[in-house]
C-alpha positions, 0 to 999 in steps of 0.5 A: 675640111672644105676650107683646108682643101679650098685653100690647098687649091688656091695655093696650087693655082698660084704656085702654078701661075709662078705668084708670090704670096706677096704678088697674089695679095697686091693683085688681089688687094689684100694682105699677105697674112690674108692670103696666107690663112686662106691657104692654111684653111683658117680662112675662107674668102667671101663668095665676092672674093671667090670672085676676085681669087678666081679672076687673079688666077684666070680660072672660073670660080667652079675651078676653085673647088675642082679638088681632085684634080690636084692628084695629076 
C-alpha cells in the first residue's frame, strides 16, 4: 500500500514539473521501465534513490511521502 501511493506520488510530482517518463528517467539516469514500476508501486527506489527522485522533482525527500496532499 505505501509502494502504491509513493509511486502515485512520484508520478504526480512529475506530471506537475510537465516531465515525460522518458525525460524523468534520463535526469534520473535510470530506465524507463524503472520509472514506470515505481509509479505502478511494483517497485520502490532505494532510500539513496528517494534521494536522486526528490532532488530531479526539486521537493525535499519528506515531500515524497506527503500522500494527502494529493486530494487538493
Amino acid at each position: 500500500m505505501l509502494q502504491k501511493k509513493l509511486g502515485q506520488r512520484i508520478a504526480d510530482l512529475r506530471r506537475s514539473m510537465k516531465l515525460t517518463q522518458e525525460q524523468f528517467a534520463e535526469k534520473l539516469g535510470c530506465s524507463v521501465e524503472f520509472i514506470s514500476l515505481v509509479e505502478r508501486g511494483v517497485n520502490a527506489p532505494s532510500v539513496a534513490g528517494l534521494e536522486k527522485f526528490a532532488k530531479v522533482l526539486k521537493v525535499e525527500v519528506r515531500d515524497l511521502f506527503a500522500f494527502e496532499e494529493r486530494r487538493r
